[in-house]
N, C-alpha and C positions, 0 to 999 in steps of 0.2 A: 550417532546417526542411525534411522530408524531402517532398516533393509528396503520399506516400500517407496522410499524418496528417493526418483534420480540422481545419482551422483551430477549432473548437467544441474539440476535444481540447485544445488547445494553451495555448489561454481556457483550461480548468477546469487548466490545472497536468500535464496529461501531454506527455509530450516523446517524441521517436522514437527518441530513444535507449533507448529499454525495448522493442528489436525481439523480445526474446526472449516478450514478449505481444501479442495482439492487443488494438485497439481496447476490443472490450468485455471483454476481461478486466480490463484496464487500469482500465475502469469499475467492473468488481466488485471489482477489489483496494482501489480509490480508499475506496469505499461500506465495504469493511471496516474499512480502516484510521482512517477519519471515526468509524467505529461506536468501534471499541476504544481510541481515542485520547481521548475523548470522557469517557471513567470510570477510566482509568486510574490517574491522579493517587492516591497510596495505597497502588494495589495488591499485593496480596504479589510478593514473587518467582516467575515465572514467571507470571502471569496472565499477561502481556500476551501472551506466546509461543502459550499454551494460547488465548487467545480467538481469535486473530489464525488460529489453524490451524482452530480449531472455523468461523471466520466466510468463512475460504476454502474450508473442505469444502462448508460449506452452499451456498456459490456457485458450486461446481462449479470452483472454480480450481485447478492445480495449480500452486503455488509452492515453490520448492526451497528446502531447510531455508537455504542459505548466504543467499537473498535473504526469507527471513523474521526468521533472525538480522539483518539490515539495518534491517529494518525497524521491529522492535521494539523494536532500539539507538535510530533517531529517535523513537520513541515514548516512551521512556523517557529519551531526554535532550532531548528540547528539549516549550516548552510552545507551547500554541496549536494553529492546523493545520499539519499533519503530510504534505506532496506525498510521497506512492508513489514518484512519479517520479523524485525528486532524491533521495528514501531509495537507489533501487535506482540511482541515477548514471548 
């Protein structure tokens, strides 16, 4: 564990290896991906992509299309909760 990451951080599932966010983005990606993970199950094709963009605009994050493709691959293949963190490795 890297000394700059809260130990609280590290509890909820984020890890330092996601340097390419900070703290509270990591937050806001977290709180997205809870959200759209959440109603998924169903979904047509590409909701998940489209919400998960829609739910980081709102949050002011900017997440690059390669690590939202990531994301919405763990969202769409595994069930349960879904770590941001281990989505993006």
């Amino acid at each position: 564990m890297e000394p700059d990451v809260p130990v609280q951080l590290v509890l909820q599932g984020y890890v330092a290896s996601m340097s390419d966010y900070e703290s509270d983005q990591l937050e806001a990606i977290q709180g997205v991906v809870d959200r759209v993970a959440a109603y998924q199950d169903g979904a047509p094709d590409g909701t998940v992509e489209d919400e998960l963009r829609k739910g980081f605009d709102e949050a002011g994050v900017d997440v690059s299309a390669d690590d939202l493709e990531k994301i919405a691959t763990a969202i769409n293949e595994q069930d349960g909760d879904i770590s941001a963190a281990a989505a993006l490795g």
